[in-house]
C-alpha positions in Angstrom: 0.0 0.0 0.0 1.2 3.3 -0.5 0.6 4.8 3.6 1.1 8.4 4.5 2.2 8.7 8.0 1.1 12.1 9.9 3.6 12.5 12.3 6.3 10.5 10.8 9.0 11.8 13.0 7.9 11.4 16.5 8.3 8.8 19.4 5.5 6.2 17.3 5.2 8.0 14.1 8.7 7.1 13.4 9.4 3.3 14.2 6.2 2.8 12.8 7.2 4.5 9.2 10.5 2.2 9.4 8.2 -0.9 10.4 5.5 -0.4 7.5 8.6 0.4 4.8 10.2 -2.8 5.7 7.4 -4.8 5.4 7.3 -3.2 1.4 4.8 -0.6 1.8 5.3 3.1 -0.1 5.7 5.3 2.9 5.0 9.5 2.7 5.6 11.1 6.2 3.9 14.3 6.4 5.4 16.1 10.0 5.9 20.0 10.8 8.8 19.0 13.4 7.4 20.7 16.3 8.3 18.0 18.6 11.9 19.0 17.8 10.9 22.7 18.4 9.5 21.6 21.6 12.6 20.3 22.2 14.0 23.3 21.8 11.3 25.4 23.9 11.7 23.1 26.7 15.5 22.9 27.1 15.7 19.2 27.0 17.0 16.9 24.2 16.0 13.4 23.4 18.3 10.9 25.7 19.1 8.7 22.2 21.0 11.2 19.5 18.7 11.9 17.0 19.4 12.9 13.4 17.2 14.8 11.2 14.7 13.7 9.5 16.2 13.7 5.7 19.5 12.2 7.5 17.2 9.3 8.8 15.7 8.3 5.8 19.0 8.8 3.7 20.9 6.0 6.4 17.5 3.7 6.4 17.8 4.0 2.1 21.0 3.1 2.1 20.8 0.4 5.3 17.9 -1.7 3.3 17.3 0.1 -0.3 13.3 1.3 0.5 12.9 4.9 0.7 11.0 7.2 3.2 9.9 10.1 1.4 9.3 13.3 3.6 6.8 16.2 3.5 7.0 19.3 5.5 3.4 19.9 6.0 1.6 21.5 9.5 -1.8 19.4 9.5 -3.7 22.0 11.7 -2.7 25.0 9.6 -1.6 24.0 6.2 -4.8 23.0 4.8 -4.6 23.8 1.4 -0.9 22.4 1.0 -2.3 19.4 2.8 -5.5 18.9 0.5 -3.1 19.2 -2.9 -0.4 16.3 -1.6 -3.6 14.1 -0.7 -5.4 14.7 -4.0 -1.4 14.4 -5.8 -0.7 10.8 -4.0 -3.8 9.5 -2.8 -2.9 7.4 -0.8 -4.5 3.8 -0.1 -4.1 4.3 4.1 -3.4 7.3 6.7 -2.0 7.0 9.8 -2.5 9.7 12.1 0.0 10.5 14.9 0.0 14.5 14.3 -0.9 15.8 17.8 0.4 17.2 20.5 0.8 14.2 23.0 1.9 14.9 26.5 -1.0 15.9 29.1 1.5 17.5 31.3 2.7 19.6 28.2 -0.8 20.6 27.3 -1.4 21.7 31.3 1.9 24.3 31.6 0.1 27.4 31.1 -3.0 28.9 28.9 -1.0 29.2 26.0 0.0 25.3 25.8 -3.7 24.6 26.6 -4.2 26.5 23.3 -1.6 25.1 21.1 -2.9 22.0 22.2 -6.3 22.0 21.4 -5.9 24.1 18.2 -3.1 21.6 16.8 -4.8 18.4 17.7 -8.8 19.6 16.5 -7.5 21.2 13.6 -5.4 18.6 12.6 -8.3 15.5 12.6 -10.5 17.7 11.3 -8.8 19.1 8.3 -7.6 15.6 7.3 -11.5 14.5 7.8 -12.7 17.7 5.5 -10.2 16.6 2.8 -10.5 12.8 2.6 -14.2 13.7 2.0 -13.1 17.0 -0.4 -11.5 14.9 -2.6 -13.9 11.4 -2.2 -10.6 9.6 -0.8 -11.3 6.5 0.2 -8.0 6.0 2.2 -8.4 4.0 5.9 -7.8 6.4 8.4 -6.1 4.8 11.5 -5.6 7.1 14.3 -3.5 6.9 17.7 -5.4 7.8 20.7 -5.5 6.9 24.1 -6.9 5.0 26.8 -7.3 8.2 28.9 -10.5 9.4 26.9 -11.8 6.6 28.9 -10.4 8.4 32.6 -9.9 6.3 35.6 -12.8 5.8 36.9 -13.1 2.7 39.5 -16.1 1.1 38.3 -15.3 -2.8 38.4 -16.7 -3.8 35.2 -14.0 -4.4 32.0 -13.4 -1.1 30.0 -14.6 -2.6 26.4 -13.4 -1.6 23.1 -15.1 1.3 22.0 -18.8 0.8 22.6 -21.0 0.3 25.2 -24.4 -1.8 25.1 -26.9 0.2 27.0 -30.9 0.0 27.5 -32.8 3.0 26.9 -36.2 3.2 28.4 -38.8 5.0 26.2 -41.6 7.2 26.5 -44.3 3.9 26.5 -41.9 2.1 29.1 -40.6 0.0 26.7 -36.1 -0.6 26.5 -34.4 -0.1 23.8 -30.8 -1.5 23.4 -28.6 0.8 21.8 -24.5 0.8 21.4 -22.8 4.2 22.3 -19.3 5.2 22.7 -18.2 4.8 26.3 -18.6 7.8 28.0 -15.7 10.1 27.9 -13.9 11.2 30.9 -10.5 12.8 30.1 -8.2 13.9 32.6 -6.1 16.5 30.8 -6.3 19.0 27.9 -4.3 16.6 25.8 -6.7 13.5 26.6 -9.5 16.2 25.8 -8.7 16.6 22.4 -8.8 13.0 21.9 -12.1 12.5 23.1 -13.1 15.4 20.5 -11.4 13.3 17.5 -14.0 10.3 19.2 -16.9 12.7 18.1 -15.3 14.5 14.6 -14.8 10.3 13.6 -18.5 9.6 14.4 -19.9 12.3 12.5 -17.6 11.8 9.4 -17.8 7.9 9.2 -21.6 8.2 9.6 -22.1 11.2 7.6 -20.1 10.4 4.6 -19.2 6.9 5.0 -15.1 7.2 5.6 -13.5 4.0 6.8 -11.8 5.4 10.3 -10.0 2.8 13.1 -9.4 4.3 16.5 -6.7 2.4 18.5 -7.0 4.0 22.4 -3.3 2.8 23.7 -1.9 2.5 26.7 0.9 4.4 27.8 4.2 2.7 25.4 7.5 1.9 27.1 10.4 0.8 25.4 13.0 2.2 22.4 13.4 -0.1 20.1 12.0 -2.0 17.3 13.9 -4.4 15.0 13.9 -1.2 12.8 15.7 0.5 14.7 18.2 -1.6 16.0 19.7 -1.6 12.3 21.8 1.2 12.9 22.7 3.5 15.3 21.3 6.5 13.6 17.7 5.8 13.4 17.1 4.9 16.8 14.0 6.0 18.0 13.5 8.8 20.5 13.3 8.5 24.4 11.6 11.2 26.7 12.7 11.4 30.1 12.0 15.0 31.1 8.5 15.7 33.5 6.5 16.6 30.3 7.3 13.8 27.8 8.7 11.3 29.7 6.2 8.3 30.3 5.9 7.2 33.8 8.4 4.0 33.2 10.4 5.8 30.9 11.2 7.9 33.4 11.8 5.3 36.0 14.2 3.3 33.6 16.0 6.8 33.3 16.2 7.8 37.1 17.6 3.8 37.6 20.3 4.3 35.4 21.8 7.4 36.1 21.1 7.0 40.6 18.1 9.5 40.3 15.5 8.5 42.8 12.0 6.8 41.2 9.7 9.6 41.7 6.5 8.1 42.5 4.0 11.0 43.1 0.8 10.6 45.3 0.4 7.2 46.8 1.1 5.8 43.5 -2.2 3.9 43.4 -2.7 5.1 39.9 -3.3 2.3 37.4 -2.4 2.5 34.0 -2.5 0.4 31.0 1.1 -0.3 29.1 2.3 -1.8 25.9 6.1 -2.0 24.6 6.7 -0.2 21.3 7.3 -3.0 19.1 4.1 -4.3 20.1 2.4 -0.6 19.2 4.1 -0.8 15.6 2.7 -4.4 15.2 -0.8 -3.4 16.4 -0.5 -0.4 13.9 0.1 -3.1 11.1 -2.8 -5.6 12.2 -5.3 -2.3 11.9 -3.9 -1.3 8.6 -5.0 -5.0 7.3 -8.1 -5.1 8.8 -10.4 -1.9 7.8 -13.6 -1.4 8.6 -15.9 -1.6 5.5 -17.4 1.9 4.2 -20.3 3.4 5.8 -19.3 0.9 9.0 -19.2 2.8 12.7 -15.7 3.4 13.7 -13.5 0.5 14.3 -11.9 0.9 17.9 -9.4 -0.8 19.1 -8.0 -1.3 22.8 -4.2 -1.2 22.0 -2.6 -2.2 25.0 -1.1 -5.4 26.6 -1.3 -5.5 30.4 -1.7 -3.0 33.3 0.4 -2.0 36.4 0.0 0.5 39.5 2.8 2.8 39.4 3.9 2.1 42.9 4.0 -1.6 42.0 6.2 -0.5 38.5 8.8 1.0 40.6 9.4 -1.7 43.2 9.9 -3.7 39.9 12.7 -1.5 38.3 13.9 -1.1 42.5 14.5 -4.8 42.3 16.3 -4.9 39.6 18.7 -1.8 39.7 18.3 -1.2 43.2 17.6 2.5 43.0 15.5 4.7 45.6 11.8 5.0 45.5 10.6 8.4 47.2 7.1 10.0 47.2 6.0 13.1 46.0 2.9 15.5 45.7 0.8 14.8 42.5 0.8 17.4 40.2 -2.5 15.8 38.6 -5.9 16.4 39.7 -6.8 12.9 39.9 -7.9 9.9 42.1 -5.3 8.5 44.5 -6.1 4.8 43.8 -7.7 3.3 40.7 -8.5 0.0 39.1 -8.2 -0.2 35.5 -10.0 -3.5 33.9 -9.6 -3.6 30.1 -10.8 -5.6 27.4 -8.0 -6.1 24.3 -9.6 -9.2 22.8 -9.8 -7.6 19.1 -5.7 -7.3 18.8 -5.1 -11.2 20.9 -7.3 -12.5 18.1 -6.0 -10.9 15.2 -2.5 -12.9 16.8 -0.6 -10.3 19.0 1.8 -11.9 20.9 2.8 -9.1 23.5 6.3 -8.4 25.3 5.8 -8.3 28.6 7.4 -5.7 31.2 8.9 -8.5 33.1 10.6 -9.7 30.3 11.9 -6.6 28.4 13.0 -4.3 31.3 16.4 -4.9 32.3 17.5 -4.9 28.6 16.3 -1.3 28.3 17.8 -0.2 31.5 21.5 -1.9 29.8 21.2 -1.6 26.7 19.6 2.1 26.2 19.3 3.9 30.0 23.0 3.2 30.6 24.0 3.9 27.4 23.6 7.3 27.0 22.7 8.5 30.5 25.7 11.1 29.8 23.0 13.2 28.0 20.7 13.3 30.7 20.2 17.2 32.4 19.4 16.2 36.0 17.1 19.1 36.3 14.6 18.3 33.4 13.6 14.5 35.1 11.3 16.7 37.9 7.7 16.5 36.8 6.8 20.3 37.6 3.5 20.6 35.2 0.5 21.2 37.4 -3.1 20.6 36.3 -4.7 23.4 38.8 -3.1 26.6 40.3 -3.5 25.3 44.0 -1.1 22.2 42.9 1.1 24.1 41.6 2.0 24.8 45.3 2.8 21.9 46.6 5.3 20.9 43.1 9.2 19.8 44.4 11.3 20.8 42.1 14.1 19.7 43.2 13.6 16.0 44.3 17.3 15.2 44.8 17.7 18.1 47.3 20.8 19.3 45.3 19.6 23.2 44.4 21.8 25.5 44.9 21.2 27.9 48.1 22.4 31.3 48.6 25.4 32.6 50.5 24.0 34.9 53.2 
């Protein structure tokens, strides 16, 4: 298939373009490289060297002879540019990683609130517009998230998309009726995915597009078999309190003597799956569309879940770094249960890598490795969700600020 990927060059985006060109598909990344601006903004680099973009795809031409071909296109504002490269290529899939995606990002301030709601809504929606524009019939598969879902401690099985309920009716009758499952995000960022949720409905029962949404857990990991081809199109790795995912992080405060920072009571549950998995579960989506005029396809794209307490006693045992508690800078529950139903991806013959069994490999093998680029003071998660919070941050965890003279 000839597959544009929007968002080619971040954290997914960009093992999944290697993935789907080695497995002989025609891949187009369309990316505006703010993630590397953000970089930039933020005062924090990547912990694995990262090329640019054109320097990625000349070494993975020349490492296997299939070629990436790159677009410098901004989804959410470029809508023209955007329309003419879709009706130019028209491409037989789309996979849809162009938003903003860190909720502690999209919390800083009212401006990153803004960016990230005017990137992310603008984005799906002007992709929507044109697919129907130009009657494309390209499968749409987007990334989102389990946390349009919230944590919630209900105790039934989250299920995959839809859920079954009874209406009752004027003459007392019940009618049984399939609606998304009700929405509950827990961040800016997780808001604008619940908005995709409804911009999917309306365009896949308005005018019939063929649209998967895969809600994944939160992804762990590096590398892919991609990207262990050569050392300059690794994939990225986000450590700092913004972009770094909860056991990224921890991987990254093991290696380099940083203490695991669990905040709250670390009764927070979260669904997980390793990145190779993630690229895997992009490809099983890609051959399985939905037929046209179908309901979105939604998928639960994760592979087991942990509380965050319990994660860092793991990666404790195994480098034997510090655990310490801190004030949550989240306005969320303490403790949650999280129960989730993945049956669709198990079928369709995902076998996933398990924490237990890929952990100590990234703590060698990439954690130790380049833990000389780490900046010490980027791993505090300082990103409140309320101005009250914002209070009670630590910034300095380690107790290593600088003090005054007097």
């Amino acid at each position: 298939m000839k597959i544009a990927v929007m968002g080619g060059d971040g954290f997914i985006g960009w093992p999944t373009s290697l993935h789907l060109s080695d497995a002989g598909h025609e891949i187009h990344i369309l990316d505006n490289l703010s993630r590397r601006w953000i970089d930039t903004e933020l005062g924090v680099q990547s912990l694995t060297p990262m090329d640019s973009i054109q320097e990625r795809t000349r070494i993975w031409h020349a490492e296997t002879g299939r070629r990436i071909h790159f677009n410098l296109i901004d989804l959410a504002k470029d809508y023209e540019l955007l329309k003419k490269w879709l009706a130019e290529h028209r491409p037989d899939a789309i996979v849809h990683f162009a938003e903003q995606r860190a909720a502690p990002y999209s919390m800083k301030s009212d401006r990153h609130k803004n960016y990230t709601v005017n990137n992310n809504v603008s984005a799906t929606h002007n992709l929507l517009n044109a697919l129907v524009e130009l009657n494309l019939d390209a499968h749409l598969v987007h990334l989102g998230t389990m946390g349009v879902y919230g944590y919630s401690t209900v105790g039934a099985a989250i299920p995959e998309g839809y859920l079954p309920v009874g209406i009752e009716t004027a003459d007392g009758r019940t009618v049984n009726q399939d609606i998304l499952y009700p929405a509950n995000p827990g961040s800016i960022y997780h808001m604008t995915k619940c908005l995709d949720q409804l911009l999917f409905q309306f365009y896949a029962k308005n005018d019939g597009l063929r649209i998967t949404d895969l809600h994944q857990g939160i992804v762990w990991g590096t590398h892919t078999e991609q990207t262990r081809r050569h050392e300059q199109i690794i994939n990225r790795f986000d450590y700092d309190g913004d972009y770094g995912t909860v056991l990224n992080r921890f991987l990254i405060q093991a290696a380099i003597g940083y203490p695991l920072t669990v905040h709250g009571t670390g009764g927070q549950t979260r669904a997980f799956i390793h990145i190779q998995d993630s690229v895997r579960c992009i490809e099983l989506a890609l051959k399985n569309p939905p037929p046209r005029n179908a309901r979105v396809e939604i998928f639960n794209q994760m592979t087991e879940t942990h509380r965050v307490r319990d994660l860092a006693e793991m990666i404790a045992k195994l480098s034997g770094a510090e655990i310490i508690r801190l004030p949550n800078p989240r306005k969320e529950a303490p403790e949650n249960d999280l129960i989730v139903k993945n049956d669709k991806f198990l079928d369709l013959g995902l076998a996933p890598i398990t924490l237990q069994a890929g952990l100590l490999s990234e703590i060698v093998d990439v954690a130790r490795k380049y833990a000389y680029r780490v900046d010490r003071s980027r791993v505090p998660a300082v990103s409140a969700w309320t101005k009250d919070l914002a209070a009670t941050i630590n910034h300095d965890p380690e107790g290593k600020r600088l003090k005054s003279v007097s």
